[in-house]
N, C-alpha and C positions, 0 to 999 in steps of 0.2 A: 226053736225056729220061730221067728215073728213072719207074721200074714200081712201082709197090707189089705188094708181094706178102703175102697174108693167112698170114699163121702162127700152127697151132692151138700154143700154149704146153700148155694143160692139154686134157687129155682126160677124160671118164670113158666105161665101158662097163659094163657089166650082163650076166650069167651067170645066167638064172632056176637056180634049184633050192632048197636045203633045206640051209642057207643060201646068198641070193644072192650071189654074188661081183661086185662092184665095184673093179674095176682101176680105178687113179688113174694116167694116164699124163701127166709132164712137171710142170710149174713150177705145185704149188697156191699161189696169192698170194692176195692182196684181190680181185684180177678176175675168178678160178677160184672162188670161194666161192659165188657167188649158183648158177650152173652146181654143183657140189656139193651144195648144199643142195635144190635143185629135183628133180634126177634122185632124193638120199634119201627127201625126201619123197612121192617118188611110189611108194616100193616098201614090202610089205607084212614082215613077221617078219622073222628072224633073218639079219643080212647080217655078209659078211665083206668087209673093203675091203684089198685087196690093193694095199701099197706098194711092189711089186717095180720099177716102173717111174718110178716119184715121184721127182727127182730135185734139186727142194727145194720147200721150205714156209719160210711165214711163218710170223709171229705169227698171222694171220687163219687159215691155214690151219689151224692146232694147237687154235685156239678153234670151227672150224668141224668138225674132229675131237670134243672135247669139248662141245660141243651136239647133234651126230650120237647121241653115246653116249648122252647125259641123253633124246634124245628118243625114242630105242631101248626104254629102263630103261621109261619113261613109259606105253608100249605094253605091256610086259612080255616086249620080244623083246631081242636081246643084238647088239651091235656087236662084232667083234672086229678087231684090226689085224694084217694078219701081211705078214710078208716087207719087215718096214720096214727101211731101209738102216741101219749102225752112226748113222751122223749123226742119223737120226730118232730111234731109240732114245735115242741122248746127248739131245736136245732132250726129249723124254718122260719122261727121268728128273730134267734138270734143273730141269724147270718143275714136278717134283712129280705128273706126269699119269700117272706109273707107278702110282701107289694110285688111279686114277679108270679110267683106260682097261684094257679087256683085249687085252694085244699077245702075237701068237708068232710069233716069229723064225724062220728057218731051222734044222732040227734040234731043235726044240722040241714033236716028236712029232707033225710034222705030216705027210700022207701024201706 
């Protein structure tokens, strides 16, 4: 007999404060996005979405990053990306999303 067993791929979590922090834990895909976009939408000002534990992204996920931002701007409050892995940053630089998104790295003056 095989068991199925439910595995959370993508996670998010929420940090109330000034800005909120939104950790993105595990695989953002096309599945992970509606779950992403639900929990942004529900939060008010300035959020910071921490990629420390993000371990890959799509295409969906990287468009669902850049809608995040535009909807952010919209409000007049600010997205930032930080602690994306080398791979994210490559993906963000190659798609051109380094002049749209504001990202900071490790060491990038952050506390």
């Amino acid at each position: 007999m095989i068991e199925e067993v439910d595995v959370e791929i993508f996670t998010v979590s929420v940090q109330d404060g000034n800005p909120s922090v939104v950790r993105l834990v595990g695989e953002l895909d096309l599945a992970g996005v509606p779950r992403l976009t639900t929990v942004l939408a529900s939060l008010d000002g300035n959020l910071e979405l921490d990629c420390s534990q993000l371990s890959f992204i799509d295409a969906a996920g990287l468009g669902a990053l850049q809608d995040a931002h535009h909807a952010r701007a919209a409000r007049g409050a600010t997205l930032v990306i930080t602690n994306p892995s080398r791979l994210l940053l490559r993906l963000i630089g190659l798609l051109g999303l380094d002049t749209v998104l504001e990202v900071r790295a490790l060491g990038d003056g952050l506390p």
